[in-house]
N, C-alpha and C positions, 0 to 999 in steps of 0.2 A: 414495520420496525423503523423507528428513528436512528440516523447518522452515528449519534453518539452511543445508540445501543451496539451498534454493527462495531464500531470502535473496539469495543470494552469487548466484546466477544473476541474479537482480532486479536487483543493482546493476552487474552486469555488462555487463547490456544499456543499463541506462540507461547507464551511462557511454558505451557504444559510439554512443549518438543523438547526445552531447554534455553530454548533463544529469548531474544528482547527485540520490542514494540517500542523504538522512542519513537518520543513524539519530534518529530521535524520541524524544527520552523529556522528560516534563511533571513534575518533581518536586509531588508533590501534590496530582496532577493526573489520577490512575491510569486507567486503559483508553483511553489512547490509542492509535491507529496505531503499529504500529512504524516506519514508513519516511515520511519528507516527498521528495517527487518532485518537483523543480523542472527544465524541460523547458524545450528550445528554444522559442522563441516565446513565453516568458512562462506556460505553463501550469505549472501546480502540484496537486498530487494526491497522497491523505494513503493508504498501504497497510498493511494488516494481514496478515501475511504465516503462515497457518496448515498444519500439516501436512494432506498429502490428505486430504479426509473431513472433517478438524475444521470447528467452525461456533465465531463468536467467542463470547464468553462475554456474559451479560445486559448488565453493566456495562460492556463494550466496544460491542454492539451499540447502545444508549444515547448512548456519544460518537459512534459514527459517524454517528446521526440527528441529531445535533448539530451536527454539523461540516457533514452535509448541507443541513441549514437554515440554514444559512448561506449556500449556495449553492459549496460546495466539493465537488469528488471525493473521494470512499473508497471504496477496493476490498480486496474481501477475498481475495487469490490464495493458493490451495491447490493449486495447478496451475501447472505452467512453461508449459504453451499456452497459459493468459491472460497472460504479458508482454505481448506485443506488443500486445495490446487494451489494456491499461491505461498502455505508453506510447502509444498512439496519439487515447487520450483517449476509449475506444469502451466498449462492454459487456461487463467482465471474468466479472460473478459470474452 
């Protein structure tokens, strides 16, 4: 399965909980998550959405330590059998 299939499945599901799949982009800003996940109940969770096998790049891996010390979700899905973990706010990677 290609990157942008895994994508379009991601936002498909979210939308079927009730939530939204934007799409992210930080002019300026570069190696952010592709996807911000705003979920019923108030949760929010930032996705990096890789074809199978790939692993994010230095400068991605970087924002996502970022974003996690912050105290925020990021999940890196390479796989259509981590949605459901990553809407449900569990352990995707």
């Amino acid at each position: 399965m290609r990157e942008k299939q895994l994508e379009q499945k991601l936002v498909k599901a979210v939308k079927n909980v009730g939530g939204l799949a934007l799409k992210f982009v930080s002019p300026g800003y570069d190696g952010v998550p592709d996807r911000l996940l705003l979920l019923p109940g108030g949760k929010m969770a930032f996705v990096e959405v890789k074809a199978p096998g790939s692993k994010p790049r230095p400068l991605q891996r970087k924002r996502h330590e970022t974003l996690r010390s912050l105290g925020f979700k990021v999940y890196v899905l390479d796989d259509e059998r981590q949605i459901a973990a990553v809407i449900s706010g569990g352990d995707a990677e």
